[in-house]
C-alpha positions in Angstrom: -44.2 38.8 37.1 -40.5 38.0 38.3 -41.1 34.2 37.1 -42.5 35.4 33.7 -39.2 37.4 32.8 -36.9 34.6 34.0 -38.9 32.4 31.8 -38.8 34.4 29.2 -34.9 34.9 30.0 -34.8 31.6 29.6 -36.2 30.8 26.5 -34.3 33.5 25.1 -30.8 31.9 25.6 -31.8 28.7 25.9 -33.4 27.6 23.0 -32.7 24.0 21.5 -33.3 24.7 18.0 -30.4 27.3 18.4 -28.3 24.7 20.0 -29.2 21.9 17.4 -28.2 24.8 14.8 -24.7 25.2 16.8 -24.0 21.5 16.9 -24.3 21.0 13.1 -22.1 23.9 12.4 -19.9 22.4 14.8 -19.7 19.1 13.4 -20.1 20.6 9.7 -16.7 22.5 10.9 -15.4 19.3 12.6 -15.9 16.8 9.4 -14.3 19.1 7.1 -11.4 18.8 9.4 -11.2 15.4 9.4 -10.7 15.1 6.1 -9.0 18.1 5.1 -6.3 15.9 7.6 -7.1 12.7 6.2 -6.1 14.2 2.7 -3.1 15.9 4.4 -1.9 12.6 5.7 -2.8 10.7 2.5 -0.3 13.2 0.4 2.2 12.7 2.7 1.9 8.8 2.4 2.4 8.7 -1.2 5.3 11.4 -0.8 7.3 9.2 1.5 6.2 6.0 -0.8 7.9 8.1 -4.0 11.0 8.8 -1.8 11.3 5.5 -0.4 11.4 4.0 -4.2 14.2 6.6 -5.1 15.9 5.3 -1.9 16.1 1.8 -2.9 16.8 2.6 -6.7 20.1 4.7 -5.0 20.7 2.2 -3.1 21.1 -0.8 -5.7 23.4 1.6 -7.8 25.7 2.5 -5.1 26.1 -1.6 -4.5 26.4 -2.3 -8.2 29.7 1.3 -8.1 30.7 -0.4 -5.0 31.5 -3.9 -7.0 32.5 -2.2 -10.0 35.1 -0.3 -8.0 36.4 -3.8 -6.2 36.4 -5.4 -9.5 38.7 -2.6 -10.8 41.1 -2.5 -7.9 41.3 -6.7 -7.6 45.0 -8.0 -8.1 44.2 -9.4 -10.8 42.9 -6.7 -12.5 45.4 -4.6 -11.5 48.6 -6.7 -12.4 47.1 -7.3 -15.8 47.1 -3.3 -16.7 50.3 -3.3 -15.2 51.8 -6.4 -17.5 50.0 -3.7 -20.3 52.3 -1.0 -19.1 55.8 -2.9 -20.0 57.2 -1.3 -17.1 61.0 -2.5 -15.5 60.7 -4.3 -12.2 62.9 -2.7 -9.2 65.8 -4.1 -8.1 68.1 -3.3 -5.8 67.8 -0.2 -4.4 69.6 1.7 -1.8 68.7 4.0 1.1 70.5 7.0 2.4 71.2 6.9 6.2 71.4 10.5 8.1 75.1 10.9 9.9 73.9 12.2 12.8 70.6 13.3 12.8 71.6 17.1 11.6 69.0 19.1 10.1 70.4 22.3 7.9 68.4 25.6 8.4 68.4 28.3 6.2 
């Protein structure tokens, strides 16, 4: 009688179609997983792709400023607008030397 009900008890929790049922579900659960990550990481990719173009398109036009702005500033560039400008060329010019350092206060 004691063997019957362990038997019995033993059927009961382990059955193998129950556990074949558990392992499908598991790996059912597990696939969709796999590629709910796949498509996760595959977004990600083409993000980082998009931002890596706009990276290298900033890039180029920061180079092309950059050698506009050295163009610009270039002696010759620079003493041609100022020839433009018909401005007086300094001469002599003279400095004014403190007597002794004195500072006035108010």
């Amino acid at each position: 009688m004691e063997k019957e009900k362990f038997q019995a008890l033993k059927k009961r929790f382990f059955n193998f179609k129950n556990l074949n049922k558990l392992l499908l579900v598991f790996f059912i659960i597990l696939g969709a997983y796999y590629i709910a990550l796949a498509n996760n990481l595959s977004v990600k990719g083409f993000a980082l792709s998009d931002l890596k173009q706009e990276r290298n398109k900033l890039s180029d036009a920061n180079n092309k400023l950059e050698l506009k702005a050295m163009a610009l500033s270039s002696y010759g560039n620079i003493s041609q607008r100022i020839s433009g400008l018909k401005m007086v060329a300094v001469g002599n010019i003279d400095y004014i030397n403190g007597a002794s350092g004195l500072v006035a206060k108010k």
